[in-house]
C-alpha positions as CSV (number, residue, x, y, z in Angstrom):
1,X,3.2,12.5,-12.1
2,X,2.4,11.5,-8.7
3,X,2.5,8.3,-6.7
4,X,0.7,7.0,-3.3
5,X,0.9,3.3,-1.4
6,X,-1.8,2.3,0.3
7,X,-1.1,-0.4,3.2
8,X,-4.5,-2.2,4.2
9,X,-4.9,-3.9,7.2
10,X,-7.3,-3.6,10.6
11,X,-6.4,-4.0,13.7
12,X,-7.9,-7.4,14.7
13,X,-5.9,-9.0,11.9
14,X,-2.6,-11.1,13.5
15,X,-1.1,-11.4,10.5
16,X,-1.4,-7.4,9.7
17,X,0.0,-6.7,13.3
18,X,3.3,-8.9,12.5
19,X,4.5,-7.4,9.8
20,X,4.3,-3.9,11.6
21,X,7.8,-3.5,12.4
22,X,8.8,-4.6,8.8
23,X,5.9,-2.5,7.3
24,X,7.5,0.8,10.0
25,X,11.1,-0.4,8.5
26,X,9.6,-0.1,4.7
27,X,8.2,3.3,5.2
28,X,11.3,4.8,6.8
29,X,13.6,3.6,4.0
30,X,11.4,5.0,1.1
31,X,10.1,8.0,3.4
32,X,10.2,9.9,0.0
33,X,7.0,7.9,-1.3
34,X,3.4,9.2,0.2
35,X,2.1,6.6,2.8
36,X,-1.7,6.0,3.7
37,X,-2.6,3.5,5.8
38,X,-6.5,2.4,6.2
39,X,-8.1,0.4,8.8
40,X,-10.9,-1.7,6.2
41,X,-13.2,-1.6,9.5
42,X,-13.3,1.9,9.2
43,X,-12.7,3.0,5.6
44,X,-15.4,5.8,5.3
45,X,-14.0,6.7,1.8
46,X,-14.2,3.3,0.5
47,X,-10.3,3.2,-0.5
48,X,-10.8,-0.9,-0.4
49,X,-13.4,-1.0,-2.4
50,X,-12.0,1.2,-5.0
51,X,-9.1,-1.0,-5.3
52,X,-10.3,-4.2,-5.1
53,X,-9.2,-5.2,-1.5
54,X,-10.6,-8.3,-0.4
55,X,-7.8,-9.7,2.0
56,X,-5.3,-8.0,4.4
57,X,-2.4,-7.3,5.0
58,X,-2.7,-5.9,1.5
59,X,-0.7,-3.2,-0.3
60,X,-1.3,-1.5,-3.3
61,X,0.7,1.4,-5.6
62,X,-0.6,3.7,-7.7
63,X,1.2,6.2,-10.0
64,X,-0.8,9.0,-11.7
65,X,0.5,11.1,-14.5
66,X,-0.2,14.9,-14.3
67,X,-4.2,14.5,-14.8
68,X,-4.7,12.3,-12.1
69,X,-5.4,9.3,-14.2
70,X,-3.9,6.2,-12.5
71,X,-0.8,5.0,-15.1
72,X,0.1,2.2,-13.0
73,X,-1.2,0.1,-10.0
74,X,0.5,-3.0,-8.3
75,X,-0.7,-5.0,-5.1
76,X,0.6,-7.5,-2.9
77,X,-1.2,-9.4,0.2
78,X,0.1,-11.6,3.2
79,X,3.2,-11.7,5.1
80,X,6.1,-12.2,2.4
81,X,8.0,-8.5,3.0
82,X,10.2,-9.1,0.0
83,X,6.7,-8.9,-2.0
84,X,6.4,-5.0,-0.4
85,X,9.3,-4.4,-1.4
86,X,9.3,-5.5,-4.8
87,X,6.0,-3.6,-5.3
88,X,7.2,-0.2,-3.5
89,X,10.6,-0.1,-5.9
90,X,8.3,-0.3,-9.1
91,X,6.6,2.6,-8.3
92,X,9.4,4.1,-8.1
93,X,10.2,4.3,-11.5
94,X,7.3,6.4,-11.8
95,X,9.0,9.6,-9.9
């Protein structure tokens, strides 16, 4: 089993650049859970697409289980932190 968040944003985006310091508290208090952040401008391995991103800020979990097949996948978009959150502690129960 395996697990990965995804945090997509770019830099032009205002909303996406004030929820950094939340985002920066987020990833310190689960530093346990893999982290990728991609800029959609430059996504060369189309990690948006693949996922459905249409919006930023936008987050989105995935759990595997021990094939690599995804067993669970959550998302949340815009500024409400408490949505992050909610999202990153679900995945958790996948560890």
């Amino acid at each position: 089993m395996s697990i990965q968040v995804y945090q997509f944003s770019k830099t032009t985006c205002p909303p996406c650049n004030a929820i950094k310091p939340s985002m920066a508290d987020l990833k310190e208090e689960f530093e346990q859970v893999p982290w990728e952040s991609v800029n959609v401008d430059t996504d060369t391995r189309g990690l948006a697409g693949q996922f459905g991103v249409t919006s930023v800020p936008t987050m989105v979990t995935v759990a595997r289980d021990a094939t690599g097949n995804i067993i669970h996948t959550e998302r949340h978009s815009g500024t409400n932190i408490a949505g992050y959150y909610r999202i990153v502690r679900n995945l958790l129960r996948y560890v």
